[in-house]
C-alpha positions in Angstrom: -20.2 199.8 31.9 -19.5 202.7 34.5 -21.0 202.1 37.9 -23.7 204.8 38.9 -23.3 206.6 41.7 -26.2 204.8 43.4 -24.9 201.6 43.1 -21.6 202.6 44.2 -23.3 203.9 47.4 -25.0 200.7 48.0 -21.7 199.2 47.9 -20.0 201.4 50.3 -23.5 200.8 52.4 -22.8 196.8 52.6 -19.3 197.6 53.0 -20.2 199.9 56.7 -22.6 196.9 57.5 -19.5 194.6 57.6 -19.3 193.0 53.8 -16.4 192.6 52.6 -16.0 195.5 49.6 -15.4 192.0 47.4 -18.2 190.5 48.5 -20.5 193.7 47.8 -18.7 194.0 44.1 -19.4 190.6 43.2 -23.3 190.9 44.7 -23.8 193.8 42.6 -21.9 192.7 39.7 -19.4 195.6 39.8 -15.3 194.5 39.4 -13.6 196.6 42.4 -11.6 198.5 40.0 -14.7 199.8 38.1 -16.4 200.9 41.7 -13.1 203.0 42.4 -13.5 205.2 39.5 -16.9 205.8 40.6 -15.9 206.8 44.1 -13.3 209.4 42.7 -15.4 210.4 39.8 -18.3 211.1 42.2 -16.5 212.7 44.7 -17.5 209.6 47.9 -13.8 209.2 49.0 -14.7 210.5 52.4 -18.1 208.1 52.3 -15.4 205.3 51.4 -13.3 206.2 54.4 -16.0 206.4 57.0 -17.6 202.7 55.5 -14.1 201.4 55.9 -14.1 202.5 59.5 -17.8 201.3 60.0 -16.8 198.0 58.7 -13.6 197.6 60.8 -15.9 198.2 63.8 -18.7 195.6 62.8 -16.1 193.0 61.9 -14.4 194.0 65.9 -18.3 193.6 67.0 -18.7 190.0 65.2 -15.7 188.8 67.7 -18.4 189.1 70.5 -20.8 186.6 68.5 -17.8 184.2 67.5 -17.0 184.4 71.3 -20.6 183.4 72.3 -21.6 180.5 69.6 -18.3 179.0 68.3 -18.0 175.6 70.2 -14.2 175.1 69.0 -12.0 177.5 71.5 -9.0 176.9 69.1 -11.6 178.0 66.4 -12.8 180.6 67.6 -9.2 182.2 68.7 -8.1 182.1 65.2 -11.2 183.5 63.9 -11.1 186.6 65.9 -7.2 186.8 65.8 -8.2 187.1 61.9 -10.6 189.9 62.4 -8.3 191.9 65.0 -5.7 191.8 62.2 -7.8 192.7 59.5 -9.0 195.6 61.8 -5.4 197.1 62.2 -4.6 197.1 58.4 -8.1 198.4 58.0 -8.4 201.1 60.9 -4.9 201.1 62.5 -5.2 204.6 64.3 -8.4 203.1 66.2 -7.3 199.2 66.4 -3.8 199.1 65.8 -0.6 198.4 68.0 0.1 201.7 69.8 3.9 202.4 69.1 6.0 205.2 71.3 9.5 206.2 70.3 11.0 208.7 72.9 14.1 209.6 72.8 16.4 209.6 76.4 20.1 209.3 77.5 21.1 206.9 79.6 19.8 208.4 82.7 15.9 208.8 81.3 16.4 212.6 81.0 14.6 213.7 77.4 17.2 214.6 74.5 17.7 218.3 74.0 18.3 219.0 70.2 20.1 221.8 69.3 19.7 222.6 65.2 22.4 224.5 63.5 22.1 225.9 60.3 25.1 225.8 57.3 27.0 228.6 57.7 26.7 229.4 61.4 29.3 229.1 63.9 27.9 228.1 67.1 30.2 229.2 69.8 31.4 225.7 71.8 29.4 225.9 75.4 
């Protein structure tokens, strides 16, 4: 049985509210494979996208909650450790570890790079 495009769309709805896209395929009785053959044969691959990116940020937002109402601190770290990982795997250009490579010599001066191409005969400087 192909998945409608409506039911896909309630999927990726649940899935922006902060359900896991499992979770949403098992609710709607829809195998995960099935639902992404929908979302390419109905063109929702951007509507997939932005859900992901919804559902990174209400899963960030449910740290506040967990914060607030679970007794255990020990708990309650590793729950939101969870959900900050999950949110750079899921959205790693908004939540993930910002990573700089600059290249310097020894004094901190930026590399100059001089390209050459086969068959030229740079004079020596």
């Amino acid at each position: 049985m192909a998945v409608s495009r409506e039911t896909a769309i309630e999927i990726l709805g649940m899935l922006s509210e902060g359900t896991p896209i499992i979770d949403a395929c098992r609710l709607m009785g829809v195998t995960r494979s099935k639902l992404y053959v929908a979302l390419d044969a109905e063109g929702l691959g951007d509507m997939h996208a932005r859900a992901r990116e919804e559902y990174a940020e209400a899963r960030v937002a449910e740290m506040q909650r967990i914060a607030e109402t679970v007794e255990d601190v020990g708990r309650a770290k590793l729950l939101c450790d969870n959900i900050k990982w999950e949110a750079c795997r899921i959205a790693p250009k908004k939540y993930g570890d910002r990573i700089e490579n600059r290249l310097a010599d020894a004094d901190g001066n930026a590399l100059t790079v001089q390209v050459i191409r086969f068959g030229d005969n740079p004079t020596p400087s």
